[in-house]
C-alpha positions as CSV (number, residue, x, y, z in Angstrom):
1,X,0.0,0.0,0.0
2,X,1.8,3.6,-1.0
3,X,1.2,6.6,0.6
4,X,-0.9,9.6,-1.0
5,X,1.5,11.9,-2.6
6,X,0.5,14.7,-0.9
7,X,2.5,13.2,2.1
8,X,6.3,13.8,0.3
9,X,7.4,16.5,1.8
10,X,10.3,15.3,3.9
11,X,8.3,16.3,7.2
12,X,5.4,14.2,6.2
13,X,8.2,11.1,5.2
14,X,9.7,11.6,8.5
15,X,6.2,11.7,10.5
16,X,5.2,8.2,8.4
17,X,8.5,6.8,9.6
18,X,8.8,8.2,12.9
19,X,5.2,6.2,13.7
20,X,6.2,3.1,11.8
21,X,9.0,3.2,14.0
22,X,6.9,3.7,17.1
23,X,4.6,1.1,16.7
24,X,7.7,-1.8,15.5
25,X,9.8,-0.8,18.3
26,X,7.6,0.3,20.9
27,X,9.7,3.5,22.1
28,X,9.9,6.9,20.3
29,X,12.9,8.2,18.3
30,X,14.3,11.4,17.2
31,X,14.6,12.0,13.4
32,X,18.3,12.5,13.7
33,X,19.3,9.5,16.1
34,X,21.2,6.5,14.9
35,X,18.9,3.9,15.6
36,X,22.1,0.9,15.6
37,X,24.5,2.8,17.4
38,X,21.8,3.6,20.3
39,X,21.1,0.1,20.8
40,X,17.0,1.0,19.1
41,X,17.2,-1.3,16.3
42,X,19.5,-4.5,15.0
43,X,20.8,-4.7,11.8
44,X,17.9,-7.5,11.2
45,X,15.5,-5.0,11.5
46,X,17.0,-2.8,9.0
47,X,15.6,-5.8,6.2
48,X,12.3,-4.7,8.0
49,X,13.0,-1.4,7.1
50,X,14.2,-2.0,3.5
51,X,10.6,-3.6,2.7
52,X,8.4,-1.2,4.3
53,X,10.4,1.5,2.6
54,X,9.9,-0.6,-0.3
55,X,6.3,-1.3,-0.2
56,X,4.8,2.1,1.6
57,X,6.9,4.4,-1.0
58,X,6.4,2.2,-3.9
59,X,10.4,2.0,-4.4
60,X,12.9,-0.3,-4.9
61,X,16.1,-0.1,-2.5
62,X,18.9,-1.7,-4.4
63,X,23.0,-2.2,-5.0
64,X,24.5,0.9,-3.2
65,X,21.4,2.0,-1.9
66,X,21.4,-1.2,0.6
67,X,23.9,0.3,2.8
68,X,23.3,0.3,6.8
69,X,23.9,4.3,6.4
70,X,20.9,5.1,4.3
71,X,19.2,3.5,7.2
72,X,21.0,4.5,10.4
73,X,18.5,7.8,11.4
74,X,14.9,8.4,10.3
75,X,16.9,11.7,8.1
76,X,18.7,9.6,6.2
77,X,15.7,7.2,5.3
78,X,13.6,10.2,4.4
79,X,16.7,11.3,2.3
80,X,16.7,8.3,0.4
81,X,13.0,7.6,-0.3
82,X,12.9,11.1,-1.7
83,X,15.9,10.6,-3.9
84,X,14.6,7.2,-5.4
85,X,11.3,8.7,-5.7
86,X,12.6,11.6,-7.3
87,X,15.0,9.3,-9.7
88,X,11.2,6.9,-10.6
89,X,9.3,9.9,-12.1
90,X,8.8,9.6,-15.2
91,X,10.9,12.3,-17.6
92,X,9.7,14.8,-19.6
93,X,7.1,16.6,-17.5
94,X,9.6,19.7,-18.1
């Protein structure tokens, strides 16, 4: 299921995050802490994060872009679902 468009703005991509993160984790975070290196999250989760990323953004996270860093602070994810959606629109609607 993909989110409405109206919600990419990076502060709507970091409030969609920030509650997925609540609700798999049971704890709040802040947009700019590194999940691993607090001790929030395992590196198996971050496969948890690669598919919802995936499937809520209609995305696909691949080769480079499967790096712990992308995944490391709720910034960074929103960084990278905005660049890969950016990269999937379609050209020519200049």
């Amino acid at each position: 299921m993909s989110v409405r468009e109206e919600h990419f703005t990076a502060e709507g991509l970091e409030k969609e995050i920030l509650d997925f993160l609540a609700e798999r984790i049971k704890t709040t975070v802040d947009v700019d802490q590194d999940l691993f290196a607090s001790g929030v999250v395992s590196s198996m989760f971050a496969m948890q994060l690669v598919v919802h990323l995936e499937e809520a953004y209609d995305i696909a996270i691949v080769g480079g872009d499967l790096k712990l860093d992308n995944f490391r602070t709720v910034q960074t994810m929103t960084g990278l679902v905005l660049r890969l959606r950016d990269t999937s629109e379609p050209a020519g609607n200049a």
